[in-house]
Jmol script that loads the backbone (N, CA, C; Angstrom):
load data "model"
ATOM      1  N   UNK A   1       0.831  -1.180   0.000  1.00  0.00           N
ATOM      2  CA  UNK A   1       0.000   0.000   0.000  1.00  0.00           C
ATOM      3  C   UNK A   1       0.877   1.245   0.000  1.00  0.00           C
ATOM      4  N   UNK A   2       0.621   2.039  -0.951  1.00  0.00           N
ATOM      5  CA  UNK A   2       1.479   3.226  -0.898  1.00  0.00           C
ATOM      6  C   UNK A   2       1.053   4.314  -0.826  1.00  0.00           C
ATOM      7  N   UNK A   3      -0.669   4.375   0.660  1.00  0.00           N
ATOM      8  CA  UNK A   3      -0.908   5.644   1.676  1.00  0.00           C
ATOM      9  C   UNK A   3       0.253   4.974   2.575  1.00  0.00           C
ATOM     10  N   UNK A   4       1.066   3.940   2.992  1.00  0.00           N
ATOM     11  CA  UNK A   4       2.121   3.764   4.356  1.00  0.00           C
ATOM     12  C   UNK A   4       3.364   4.816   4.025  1.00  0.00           C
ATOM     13  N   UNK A   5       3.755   5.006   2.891  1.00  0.00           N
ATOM     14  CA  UNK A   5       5.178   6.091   2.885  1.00  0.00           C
ATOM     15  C   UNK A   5       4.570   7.111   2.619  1.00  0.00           C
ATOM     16  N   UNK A   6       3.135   7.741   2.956  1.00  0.00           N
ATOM     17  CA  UNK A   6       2.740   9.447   3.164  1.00  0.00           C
ATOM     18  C   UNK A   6       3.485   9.673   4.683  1.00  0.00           C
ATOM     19  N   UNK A   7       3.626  10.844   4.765  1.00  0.00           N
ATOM     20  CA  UNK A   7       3.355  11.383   6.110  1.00  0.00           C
ATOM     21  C   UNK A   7       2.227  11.343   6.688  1.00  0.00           C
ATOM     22  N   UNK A   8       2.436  10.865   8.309  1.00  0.00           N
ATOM     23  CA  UNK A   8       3.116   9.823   8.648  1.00  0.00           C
ATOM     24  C   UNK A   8       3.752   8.886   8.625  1.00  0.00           C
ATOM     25  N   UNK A   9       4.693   8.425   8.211  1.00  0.00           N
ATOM     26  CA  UNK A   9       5.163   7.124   8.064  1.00  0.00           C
ATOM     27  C   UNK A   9       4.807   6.119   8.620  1.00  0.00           C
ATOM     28  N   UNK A  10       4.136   5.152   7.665  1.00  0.00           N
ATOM     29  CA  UNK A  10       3.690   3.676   8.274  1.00  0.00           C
ATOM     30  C   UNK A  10       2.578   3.936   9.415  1.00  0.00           C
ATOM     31  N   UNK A  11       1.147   4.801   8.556  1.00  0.00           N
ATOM     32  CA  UNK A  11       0.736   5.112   8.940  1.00  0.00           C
ATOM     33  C   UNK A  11      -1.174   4.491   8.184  1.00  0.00           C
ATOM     34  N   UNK A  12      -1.781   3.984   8.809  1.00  0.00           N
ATOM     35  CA  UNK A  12      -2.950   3.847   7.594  1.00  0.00           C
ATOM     36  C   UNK A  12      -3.818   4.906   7.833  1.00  0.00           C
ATOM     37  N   UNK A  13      -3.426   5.882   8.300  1.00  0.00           N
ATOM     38  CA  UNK A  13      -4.620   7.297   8.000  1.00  0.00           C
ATOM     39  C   UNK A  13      -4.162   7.764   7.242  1.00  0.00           C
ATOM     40  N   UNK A  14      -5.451   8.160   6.367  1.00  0.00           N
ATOM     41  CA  UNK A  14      -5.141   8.979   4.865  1.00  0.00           C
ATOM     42  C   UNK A  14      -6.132  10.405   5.187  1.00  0.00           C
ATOM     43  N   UNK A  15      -5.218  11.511   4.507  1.00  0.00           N
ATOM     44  CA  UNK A  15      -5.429  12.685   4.762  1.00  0.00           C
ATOM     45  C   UNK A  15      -5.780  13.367   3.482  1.00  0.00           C
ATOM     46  N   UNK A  16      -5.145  12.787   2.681  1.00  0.00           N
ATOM     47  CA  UNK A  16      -5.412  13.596   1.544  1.00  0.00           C
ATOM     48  C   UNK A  16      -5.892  12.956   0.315  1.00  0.00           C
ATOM     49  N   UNK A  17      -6.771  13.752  -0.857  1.00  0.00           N
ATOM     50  CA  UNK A  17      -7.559  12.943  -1.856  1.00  0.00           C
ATOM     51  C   UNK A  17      -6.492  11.753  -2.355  1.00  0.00           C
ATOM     52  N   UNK A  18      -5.477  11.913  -2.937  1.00  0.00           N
ATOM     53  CA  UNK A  18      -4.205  10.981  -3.571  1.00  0.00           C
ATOM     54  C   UNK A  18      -4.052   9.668  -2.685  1.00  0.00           C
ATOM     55  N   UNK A  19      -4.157   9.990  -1.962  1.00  0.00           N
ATOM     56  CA  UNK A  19      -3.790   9.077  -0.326  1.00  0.00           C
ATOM     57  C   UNK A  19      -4.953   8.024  -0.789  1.00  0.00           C
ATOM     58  N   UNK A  20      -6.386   8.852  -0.706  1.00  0.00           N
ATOM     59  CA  UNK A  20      -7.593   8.051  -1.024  1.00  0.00           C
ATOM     60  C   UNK A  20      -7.834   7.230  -2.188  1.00  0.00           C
ATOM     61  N   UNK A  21      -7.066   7.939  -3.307  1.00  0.00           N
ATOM     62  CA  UNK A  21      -7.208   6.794  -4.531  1.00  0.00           C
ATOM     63  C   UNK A  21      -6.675   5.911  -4.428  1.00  0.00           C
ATOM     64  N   UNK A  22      -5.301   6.581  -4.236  1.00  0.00           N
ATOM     65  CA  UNK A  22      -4.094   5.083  -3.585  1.00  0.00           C
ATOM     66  C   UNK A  22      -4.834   3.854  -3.162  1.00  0.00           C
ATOM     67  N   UNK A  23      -5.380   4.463  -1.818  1.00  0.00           N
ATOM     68  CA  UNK A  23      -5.865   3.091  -1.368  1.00  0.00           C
ATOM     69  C   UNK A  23      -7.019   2.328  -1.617  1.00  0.00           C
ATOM     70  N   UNK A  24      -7.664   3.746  -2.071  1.00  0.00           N
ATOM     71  CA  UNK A  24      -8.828   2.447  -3.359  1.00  0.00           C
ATOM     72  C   UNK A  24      -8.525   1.403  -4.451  1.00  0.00           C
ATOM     73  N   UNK A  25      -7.362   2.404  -4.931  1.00  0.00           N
ATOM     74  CA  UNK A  25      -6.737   1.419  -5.923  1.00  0.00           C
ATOM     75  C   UNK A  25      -5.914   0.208  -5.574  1.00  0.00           C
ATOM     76  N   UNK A  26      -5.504   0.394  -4.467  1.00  0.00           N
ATOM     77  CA  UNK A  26      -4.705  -1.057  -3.771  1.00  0.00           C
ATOM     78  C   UNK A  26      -5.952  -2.044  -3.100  1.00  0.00           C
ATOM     79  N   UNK A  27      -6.889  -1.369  -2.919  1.00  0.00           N
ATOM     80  CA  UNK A  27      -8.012  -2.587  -2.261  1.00  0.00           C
ATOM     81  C   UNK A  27      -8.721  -3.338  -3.446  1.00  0.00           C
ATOM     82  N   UNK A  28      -8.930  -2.534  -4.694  1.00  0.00           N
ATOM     83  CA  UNK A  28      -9.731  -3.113  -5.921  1.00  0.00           C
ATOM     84  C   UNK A  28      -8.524  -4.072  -6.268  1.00  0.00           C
ATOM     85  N   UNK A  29      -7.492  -3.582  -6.434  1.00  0.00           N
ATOM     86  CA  UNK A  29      -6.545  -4.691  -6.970  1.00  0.00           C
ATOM     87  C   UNK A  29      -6.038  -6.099  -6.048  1.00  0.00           C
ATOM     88  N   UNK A  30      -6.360  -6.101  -4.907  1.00  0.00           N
ATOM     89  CA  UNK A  30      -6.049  -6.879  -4.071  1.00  0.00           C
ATOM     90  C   UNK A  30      -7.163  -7.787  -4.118  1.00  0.00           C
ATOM     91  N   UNK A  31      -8.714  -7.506  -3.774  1.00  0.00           N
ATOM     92  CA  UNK A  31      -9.627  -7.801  -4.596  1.00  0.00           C
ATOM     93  C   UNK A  31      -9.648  -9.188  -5.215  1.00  0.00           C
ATOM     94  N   UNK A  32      -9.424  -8.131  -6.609  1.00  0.00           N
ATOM     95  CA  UNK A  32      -9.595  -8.787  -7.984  1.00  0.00           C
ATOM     96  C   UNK A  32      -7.782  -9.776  -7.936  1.00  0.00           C
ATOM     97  N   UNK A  33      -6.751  -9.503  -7.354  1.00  0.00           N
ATOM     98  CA  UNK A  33      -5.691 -10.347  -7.185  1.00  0.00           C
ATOM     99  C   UNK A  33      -6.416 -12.168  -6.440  1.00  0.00           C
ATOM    100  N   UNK A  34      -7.229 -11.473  -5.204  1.00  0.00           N
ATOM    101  CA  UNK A  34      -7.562 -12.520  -4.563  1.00  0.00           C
ATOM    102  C   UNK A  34      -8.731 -13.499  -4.961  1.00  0.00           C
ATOM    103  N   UNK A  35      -9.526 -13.324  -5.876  1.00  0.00           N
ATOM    104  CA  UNK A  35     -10.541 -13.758  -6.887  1.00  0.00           C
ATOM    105  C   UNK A  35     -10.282 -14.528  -7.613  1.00  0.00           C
ATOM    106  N   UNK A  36      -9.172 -14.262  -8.251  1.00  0.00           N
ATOM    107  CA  UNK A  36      -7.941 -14.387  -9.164  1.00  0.00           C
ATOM    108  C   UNK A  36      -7.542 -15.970  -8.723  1.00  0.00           C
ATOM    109  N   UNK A  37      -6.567 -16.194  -7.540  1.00  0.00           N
ATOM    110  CA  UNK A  37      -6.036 -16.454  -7.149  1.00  0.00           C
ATOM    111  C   UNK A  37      -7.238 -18.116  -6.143  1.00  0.00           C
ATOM    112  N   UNK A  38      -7.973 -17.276  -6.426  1.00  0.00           N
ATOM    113  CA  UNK A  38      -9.079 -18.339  -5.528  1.00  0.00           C
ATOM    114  C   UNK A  38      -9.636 -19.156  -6.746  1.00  0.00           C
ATOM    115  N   UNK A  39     -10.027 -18.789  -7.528  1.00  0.00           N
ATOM    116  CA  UNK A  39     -10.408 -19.299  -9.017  1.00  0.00           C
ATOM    117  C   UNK A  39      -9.130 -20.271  -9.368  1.00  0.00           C
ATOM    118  N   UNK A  40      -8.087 -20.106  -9.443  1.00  0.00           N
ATOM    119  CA  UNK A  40      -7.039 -21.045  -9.866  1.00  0.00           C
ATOM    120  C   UNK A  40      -6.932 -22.492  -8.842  1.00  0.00           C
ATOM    121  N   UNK A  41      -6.794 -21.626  -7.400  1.00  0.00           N
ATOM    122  CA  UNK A  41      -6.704 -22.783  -6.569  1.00  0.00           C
ATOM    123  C   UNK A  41      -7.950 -24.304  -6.867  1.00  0.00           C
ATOM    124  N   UNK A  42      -8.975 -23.733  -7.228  1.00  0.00           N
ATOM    125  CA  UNK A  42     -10.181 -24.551  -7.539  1.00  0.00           C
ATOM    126  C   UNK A  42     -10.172 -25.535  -8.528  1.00  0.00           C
ATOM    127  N   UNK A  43      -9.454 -24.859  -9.633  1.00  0.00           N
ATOM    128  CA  UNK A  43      -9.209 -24.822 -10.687  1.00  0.00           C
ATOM    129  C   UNK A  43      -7.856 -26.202 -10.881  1.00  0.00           C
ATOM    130  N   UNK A  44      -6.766 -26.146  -9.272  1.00  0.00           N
ATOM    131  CA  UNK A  44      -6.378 -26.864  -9.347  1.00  0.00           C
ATOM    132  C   UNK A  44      -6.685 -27.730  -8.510  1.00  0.00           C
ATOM    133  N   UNK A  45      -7.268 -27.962  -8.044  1.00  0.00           N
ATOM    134  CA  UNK A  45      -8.237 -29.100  -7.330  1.00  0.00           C
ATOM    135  C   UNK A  45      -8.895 -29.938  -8.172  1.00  0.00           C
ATOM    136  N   UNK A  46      -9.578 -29.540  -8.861  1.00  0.00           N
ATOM    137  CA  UNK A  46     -10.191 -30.172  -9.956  1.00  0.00           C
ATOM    138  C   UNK A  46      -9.258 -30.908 -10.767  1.00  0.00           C
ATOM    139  N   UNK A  47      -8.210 -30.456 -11.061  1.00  0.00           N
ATOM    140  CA  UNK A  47      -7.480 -31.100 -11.783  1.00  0.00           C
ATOM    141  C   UNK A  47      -6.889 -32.330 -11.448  1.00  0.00           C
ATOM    142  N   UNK A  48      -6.307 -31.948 -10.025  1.00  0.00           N
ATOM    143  CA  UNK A  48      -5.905 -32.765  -9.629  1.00  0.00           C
ATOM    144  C   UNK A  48      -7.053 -34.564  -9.106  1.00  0.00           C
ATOM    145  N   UNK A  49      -8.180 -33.445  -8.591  1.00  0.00           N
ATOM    146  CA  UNK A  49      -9.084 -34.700  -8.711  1.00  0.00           C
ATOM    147  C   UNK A  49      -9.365 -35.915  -9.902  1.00  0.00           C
ATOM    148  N   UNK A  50      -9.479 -34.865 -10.898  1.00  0.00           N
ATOM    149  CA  UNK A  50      -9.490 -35.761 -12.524  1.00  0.00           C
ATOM    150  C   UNK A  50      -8.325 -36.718 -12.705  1.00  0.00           C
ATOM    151  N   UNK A  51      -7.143 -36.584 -12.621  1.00  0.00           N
ATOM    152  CA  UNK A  51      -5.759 -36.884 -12.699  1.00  0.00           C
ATOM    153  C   UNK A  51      -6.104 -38.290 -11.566  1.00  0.00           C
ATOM    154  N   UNK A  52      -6.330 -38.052 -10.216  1.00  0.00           N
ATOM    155  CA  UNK A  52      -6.589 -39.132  -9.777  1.00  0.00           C
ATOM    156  C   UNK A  52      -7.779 -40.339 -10.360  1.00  0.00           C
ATOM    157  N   UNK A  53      -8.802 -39.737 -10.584  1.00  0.00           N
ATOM    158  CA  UNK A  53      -9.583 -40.470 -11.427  1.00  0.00           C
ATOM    159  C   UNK A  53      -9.162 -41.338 -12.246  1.00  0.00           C
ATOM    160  N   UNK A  54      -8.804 -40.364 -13.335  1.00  0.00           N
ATOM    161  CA  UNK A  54      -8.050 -41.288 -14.553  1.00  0.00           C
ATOM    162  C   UNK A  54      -6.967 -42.382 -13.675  1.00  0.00           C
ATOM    163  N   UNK A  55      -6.070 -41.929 -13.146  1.00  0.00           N
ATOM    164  CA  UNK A  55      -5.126 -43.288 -12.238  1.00  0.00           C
ATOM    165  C   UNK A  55      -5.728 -44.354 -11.895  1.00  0.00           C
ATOM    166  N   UNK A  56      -6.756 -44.172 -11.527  1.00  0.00           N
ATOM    167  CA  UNK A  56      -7.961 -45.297 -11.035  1.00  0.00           C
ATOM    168  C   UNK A  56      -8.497 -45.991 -11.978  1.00  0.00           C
ATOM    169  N   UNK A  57      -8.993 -45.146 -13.269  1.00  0.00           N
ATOM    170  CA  UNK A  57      -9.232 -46.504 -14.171  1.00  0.00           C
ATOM    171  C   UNK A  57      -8.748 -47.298 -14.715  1.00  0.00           C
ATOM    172  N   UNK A  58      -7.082 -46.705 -15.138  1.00  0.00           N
ATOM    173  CA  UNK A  58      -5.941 -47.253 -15.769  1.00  0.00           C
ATOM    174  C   UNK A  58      -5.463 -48.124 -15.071  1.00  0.00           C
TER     175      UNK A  58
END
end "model"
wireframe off; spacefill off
backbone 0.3
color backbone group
């Protein structure tokens, strides 16, 4: 997050509009990172389930 190197330092109060996009923009992207990231994990579950499957019939 880069409202922590405003003044205050390492600080999560935001004072000023910039401060505020900042950290809108780091929460949407974190978000959509973690969505992301949750979708794959599933994604490899499944796979891995199939993979066992197939072992099983072979």
């Amino acid at each position: 997050m880069t409202t922590l190197f405003y003044p205050p330092l390492f600080s999560a109060l935001v004072f000023e509009p910039p401060q505020i996009v900042d950290l809108i923009t780091s929460l949407v992207v974190a978000l959509a990172v973690g969505q992301l990231a949750g979708k794959l994990r599933r994604q490899m579950v499944q796979a891995t389930e199939g993979e066992r499957t197939i072992r099983r019939i072979y």
